[in-house]
C-alpha positions, 0 to 999 in steps of 0.5 A, a space after each residue: 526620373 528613370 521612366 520614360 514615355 515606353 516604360 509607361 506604355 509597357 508597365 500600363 499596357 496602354 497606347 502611346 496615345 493615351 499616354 500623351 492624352 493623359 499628360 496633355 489633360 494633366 491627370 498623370 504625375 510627369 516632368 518635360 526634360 530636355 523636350 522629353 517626358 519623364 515619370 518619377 517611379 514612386 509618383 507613377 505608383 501613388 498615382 495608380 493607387 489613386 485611380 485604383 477603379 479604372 486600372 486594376 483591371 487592366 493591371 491584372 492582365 499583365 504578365 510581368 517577366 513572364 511569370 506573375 506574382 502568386 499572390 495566394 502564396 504571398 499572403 500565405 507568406 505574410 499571414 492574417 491577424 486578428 485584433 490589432 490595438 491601437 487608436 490611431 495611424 501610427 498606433 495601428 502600424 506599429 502593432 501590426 507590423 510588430 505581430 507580423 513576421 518580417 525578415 531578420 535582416 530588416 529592422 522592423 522600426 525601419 519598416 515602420 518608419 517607411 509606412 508612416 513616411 507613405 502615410 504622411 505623403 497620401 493616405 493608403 486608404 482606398 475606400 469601404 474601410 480598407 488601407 493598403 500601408 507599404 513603403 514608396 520603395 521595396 525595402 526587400 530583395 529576396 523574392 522570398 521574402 515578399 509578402 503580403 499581411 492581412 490585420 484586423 484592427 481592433 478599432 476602426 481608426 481615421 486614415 483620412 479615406 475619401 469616402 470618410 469610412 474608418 480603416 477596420 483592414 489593412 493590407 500590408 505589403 514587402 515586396 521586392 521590385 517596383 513591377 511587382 509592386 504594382 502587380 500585387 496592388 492591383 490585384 488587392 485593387 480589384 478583391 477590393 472591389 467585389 462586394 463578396 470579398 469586403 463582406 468577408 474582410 467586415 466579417 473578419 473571415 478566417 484565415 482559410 475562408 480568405 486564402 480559398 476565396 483569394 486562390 480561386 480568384 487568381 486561378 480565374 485570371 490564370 485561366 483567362 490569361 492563358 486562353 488569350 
């Protein structure tokens, strides 16, 4: 249990108030040790995806170790493919992750092995025909490593999404550490969100379409962040 009561404050940007709030109203993953709560890191990260709506926002507005994540550059790392095969979960995320460039020193079976345990846990489906598939843990330790991949499937394929939608996109995420981790699924979080940017994914933009809407999205948030 290696979070505490501040790390949640710090990473969430929230009062020690809400914290507790949220705890005494059950609606966050913690454990009482020793009179003292803690957070299981992977739980809090699972647990973020799941109330994508009412964090992403807030989430965006962290500056994590004074430098945030230039997501347009990520997805310029990972790439966007089109018309991957396969008729179910596993299908989709081996092929995927088979057309996708991965660092050479990771088998690629091993990143596989890691979606599919995230998968078995809670689906990384958020809705509107989107997943976002990535390990419960980063798997990479070079920050230039990190990556995000856009796939479009062939066939929209059952990832058991709440809204019951069949998955068409997946984000697939390499990142390097646990804060950053969230940094980048909060901001696919809030793309996700805009009707523009969806229509674009149902469409199955090019490549150059996506990267332009995503860089001017995130020069947006620069800008806000730095006329706070």
């Amino acid at each position: 249990m290696e979070l505490k009561i501040k790390d949640i404050v710090d990473l969430l940007q929230v009062s020690e108030k809400t914290v507790y709030r949220w705890i005494k109203e059950k609606k966050i993953p913690c454990y009482r040790i020793h009179h003292q709560y803690r957070f299981n890191r992977a739980e809090i990260n699972e647990w973020i995806m799941s109330n994508k709506i009412e964090l992403s926002s807030k989430l965006l507005d962290l500056s994590i170790a004074r430098r945030p994540t230039n997501f347009t550059d990520l997805l310029r790392n990972g790439g966007i493919y089109t018309a991957i095969p396969g008729h179910t979960i596993r299908d989709v995320l081996h092929n995927a992750i088979d057309a996708i460039h991965t660092p050479p020193d990771i088998d690629k079976e091993d990143i596989i092995a890691a979606l599919l345990n995230r998968e078995e846990l809670m689906s990384t489906a958020i809705g509107h025909g989107i997943a976002i598939p990535h390990p419960r843990n980063p798997m990479i330790t070079n920050i230039k490593d990190a990556s995000v991949s856009i796939c479009f499937l062939k066939e929209a394929v059952n990832f058991g999404a709440l809204d019951g939608k069949p998955v068409h996109t997946l984000f697939v995420l390499l990142t390097y550490s646990p804060r950053r981790h969230l940094e980048v699924l909060s901001k696919i979080s809030y793309l996700c969100q805009m009707v523009d940017f969806r229509v674009m994914l149902e469409r199955r933009a090019t490549a150059a379409e996506i990267i332009d809407f995503v860089q001017t999205r995130e020069l947006a948030w620069q800008k806000r962040e730095n006329g706070k």
